[in-house]
TORBA-539747 format. One record per residue (C-alpha): residue number from 0; x, y, z. Coordinates in Angstrom, 3 decimals, padded with zeros to 6 digits. Example, Ala and Ser with C-alpha at 12.3 -4.5 7.8 and 13.67 -1.06 7.14 Angstrom:
% residues 2
0/012.300/-004.500/007.800
1/013.670/-001.060/007.140
This chain:
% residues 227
0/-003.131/007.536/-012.047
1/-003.392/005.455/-009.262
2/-005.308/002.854/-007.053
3/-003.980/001.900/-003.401
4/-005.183/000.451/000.092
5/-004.166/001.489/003.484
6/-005.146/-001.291/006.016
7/-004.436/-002.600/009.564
8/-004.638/-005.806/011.635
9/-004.502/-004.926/015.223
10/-004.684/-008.421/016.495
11/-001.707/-009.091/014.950
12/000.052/-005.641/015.533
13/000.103/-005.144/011.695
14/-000.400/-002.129/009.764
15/000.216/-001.295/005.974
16/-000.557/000.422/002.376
17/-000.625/-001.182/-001.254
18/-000.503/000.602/-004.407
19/-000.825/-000.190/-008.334
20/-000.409/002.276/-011.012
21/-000.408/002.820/-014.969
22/003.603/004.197/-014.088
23/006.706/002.890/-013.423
24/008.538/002.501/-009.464
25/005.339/003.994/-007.742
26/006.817/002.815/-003.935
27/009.641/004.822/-003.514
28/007.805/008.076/-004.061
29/004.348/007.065/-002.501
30/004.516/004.173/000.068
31/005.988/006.217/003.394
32/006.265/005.627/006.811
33/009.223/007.726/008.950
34/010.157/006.091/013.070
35/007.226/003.552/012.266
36/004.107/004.161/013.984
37/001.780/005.180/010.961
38/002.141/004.645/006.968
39/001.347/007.431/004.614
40/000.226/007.658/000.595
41/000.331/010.357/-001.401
42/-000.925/010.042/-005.074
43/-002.875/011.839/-007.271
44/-000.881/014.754/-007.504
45/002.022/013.194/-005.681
46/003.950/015.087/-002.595
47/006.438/013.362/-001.166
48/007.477/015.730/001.531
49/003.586/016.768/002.152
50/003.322/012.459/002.990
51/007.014/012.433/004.867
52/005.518/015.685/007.194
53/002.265/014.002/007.768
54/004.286/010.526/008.756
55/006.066/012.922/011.180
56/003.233/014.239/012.375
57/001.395/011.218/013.120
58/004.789/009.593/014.998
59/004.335/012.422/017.034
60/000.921/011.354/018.376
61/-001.523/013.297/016.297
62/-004.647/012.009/014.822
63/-004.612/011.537/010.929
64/-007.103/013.771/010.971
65/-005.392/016.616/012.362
66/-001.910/015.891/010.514
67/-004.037/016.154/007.605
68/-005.370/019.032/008.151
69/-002.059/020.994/009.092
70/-000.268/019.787/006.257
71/-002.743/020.546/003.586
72/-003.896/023.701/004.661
73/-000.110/024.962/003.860
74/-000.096/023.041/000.714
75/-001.390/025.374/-002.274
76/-002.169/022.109/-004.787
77/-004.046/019.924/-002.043
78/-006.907/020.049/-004.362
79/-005.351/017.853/-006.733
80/-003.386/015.831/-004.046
81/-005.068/011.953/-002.775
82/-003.976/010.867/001.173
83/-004.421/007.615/002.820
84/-002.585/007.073/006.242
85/-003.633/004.311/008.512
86/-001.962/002.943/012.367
87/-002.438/000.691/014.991
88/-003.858/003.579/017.200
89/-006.136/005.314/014.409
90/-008.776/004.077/011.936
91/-007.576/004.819/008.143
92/-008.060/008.144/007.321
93/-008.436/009.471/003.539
94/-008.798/012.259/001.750
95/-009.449/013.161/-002.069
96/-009.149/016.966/-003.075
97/-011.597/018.202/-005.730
98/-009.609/018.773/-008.971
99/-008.546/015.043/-008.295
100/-008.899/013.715/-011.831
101/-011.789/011.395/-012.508
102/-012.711/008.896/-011.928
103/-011.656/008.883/-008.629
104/-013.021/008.803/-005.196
105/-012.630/006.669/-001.726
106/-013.902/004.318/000.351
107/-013.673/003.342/004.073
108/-013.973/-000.121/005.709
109/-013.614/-001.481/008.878
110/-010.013/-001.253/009.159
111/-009.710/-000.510/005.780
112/-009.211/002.365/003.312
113/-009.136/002.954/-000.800
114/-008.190/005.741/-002.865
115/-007.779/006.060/-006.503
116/-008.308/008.120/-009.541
117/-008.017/007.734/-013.727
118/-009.687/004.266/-012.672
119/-012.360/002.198/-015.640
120/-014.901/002.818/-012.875
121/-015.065/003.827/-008.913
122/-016.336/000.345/-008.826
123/-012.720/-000.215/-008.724
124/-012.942/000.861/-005.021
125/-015.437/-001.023/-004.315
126/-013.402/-004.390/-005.173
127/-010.305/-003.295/-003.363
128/-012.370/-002.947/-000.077
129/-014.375/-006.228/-001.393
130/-011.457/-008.175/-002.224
131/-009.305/-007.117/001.462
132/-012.687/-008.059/003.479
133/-013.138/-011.399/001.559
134/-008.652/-012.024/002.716
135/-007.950/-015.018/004.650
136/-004.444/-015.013/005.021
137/-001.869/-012.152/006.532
138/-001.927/-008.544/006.532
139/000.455/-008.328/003.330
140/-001.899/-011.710/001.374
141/-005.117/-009.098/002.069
142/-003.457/-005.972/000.739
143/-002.185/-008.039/-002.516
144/-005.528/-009.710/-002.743
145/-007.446/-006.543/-002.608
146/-005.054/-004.668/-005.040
147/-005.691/-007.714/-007.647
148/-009.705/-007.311/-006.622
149/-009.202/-003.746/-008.079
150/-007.299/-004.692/-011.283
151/-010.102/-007.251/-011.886
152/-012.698/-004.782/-011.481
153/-010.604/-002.213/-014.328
154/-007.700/-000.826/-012.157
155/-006.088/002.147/-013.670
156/-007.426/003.260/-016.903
157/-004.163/003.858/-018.816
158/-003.029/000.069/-017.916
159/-000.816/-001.195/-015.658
160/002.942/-001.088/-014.934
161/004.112/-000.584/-011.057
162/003.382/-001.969/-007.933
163/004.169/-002.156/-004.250
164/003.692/-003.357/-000.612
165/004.854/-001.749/002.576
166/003.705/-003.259/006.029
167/005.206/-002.024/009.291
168/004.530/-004.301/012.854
169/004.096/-002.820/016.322
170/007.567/-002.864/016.812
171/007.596/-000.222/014.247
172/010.012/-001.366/011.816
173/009.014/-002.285/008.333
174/007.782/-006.557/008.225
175/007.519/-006.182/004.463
176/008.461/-003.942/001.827
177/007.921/-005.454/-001.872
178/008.208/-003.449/-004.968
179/007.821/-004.517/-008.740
180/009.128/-001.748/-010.691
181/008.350/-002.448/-013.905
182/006.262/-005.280/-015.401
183/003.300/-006.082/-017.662
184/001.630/-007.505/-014.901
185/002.865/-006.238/-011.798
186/000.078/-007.233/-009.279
187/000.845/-011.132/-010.241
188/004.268/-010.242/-010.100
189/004.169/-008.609/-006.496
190/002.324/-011.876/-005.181
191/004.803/-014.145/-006.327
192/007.667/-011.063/-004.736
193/005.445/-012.102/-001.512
194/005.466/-015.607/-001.960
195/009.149/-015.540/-002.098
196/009.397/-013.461/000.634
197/007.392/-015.948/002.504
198/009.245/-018.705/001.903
199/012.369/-017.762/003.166
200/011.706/-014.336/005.736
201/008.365/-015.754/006.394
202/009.921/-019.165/007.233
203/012.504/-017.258/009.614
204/010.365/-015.617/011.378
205/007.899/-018.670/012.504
206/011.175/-020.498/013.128
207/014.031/-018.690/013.747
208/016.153/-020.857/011.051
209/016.225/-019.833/007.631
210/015.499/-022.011/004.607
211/018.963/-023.548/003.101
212/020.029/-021.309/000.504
213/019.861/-022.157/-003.313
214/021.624/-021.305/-006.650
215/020.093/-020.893/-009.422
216/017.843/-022.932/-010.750
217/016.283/-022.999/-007.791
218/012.744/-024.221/-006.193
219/011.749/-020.371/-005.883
220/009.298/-018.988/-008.385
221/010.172/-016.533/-011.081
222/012.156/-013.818/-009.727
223/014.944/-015.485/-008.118
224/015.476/-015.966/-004.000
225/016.787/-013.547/-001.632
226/020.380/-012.889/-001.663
């Protein structure tokens, strides 16, 4: 049902997921991370507590590769279950069970990871990885550009509704977390959510000073400011 991206940017101490979907408010049940030092997805057959124990897991200093393992092998529908987790101290690690609904499938990059299923085409992959190499601009630009690379390249077969962003720094609390909940577009929508974002938390933190505040109408695109 689904097409996401879990990516990282050591250099700047960035890590994060995206996600698109043919359903409405995908973020809140697939876009995890718990004390901040890895993100988690869980689509597919979606298990939110299966992602929230392998967030734990990985906080406390296990490999993805070994959270995954411990929390699927207790997990009787893991063959219809997608994972993606990604950190600053691991490569992105996925996994795709075998009752995952076609088309589906993953791919891994160089600091880079895609997962999806009901998709046109696993080409779709392809272009997410394509379209987050090809990314000139920050962590959260890439992840948006390679979710629109997907939706170019036939996204979700069923169409589109949802969409979402979450990227944590080496801090570990959360830099950005962008949903669009509900849209006919929500990819376009979720880069102008970022572009917004951008102009006024992006703006504080290369400055310190936030951009005066403004009423509407205001100089903001579609979607109003922040409050």
């Amino acid at each position: 049902m689904t097409f996401s991206i879990v990516a990282r940017d050591p250099a700047a101490g960035l890590f994060g997921a995206g996600i698109a979907t043919a359903r409405p408010c995908v973020g809140g049940r697939t876009l995890m991370a718990r004390r901040g030092s890895a993100v988690v997805v869980t689509q597919a057959t979606v298990n939110t507590p299966l992602g929230v124990g392998i967030a734990d897991a990985l906080d406390g200093g296990g490999s993805p590769a070994e959270a995954f393992d411990r929390g699927l092998s207790a997990d009787p529908g893991r063959d219809r279950r997608q994972l993606l987790a990604v950190s600053l101290a691991h490569d992105p690690h996925v996994y795709t069970g075998r009752e995952v609904p076609d088309e589906s499938g993953d791919r891994v990059g160089d600091h880079v990871a895609a997962a999806g299923n009901l998709l046109r085409d696993t080409r779709v992959l392809d272009a997410v990885i394509a379209g987050f190499q090809a990314g000139t601009g920050d962590l959260v630009s890439r992840i948006v550009d390679a979710l629109d690379g997907g939706d170019r390249a036939g996204g979700d077969a069923r169409g589109r509704q949802s969409a979402a962003v979450l990227v944590y720094d080496r801090t570990g609390h959360p830099l950005v977390d962008l949903r669009v909940d509900d849209a006919p577009d929500p990819i376009a929508a979720l880069r102008k959510l970022h572009d917004l974002w951008d102009r006024c938390w992006g703006e504080y933190d290369r400055t310190g000073t936030f951009p005066p505040a403004t009423a509407y109408p205001h100089p903001y695109p579609a979607g109003g400011g922040p409050g």
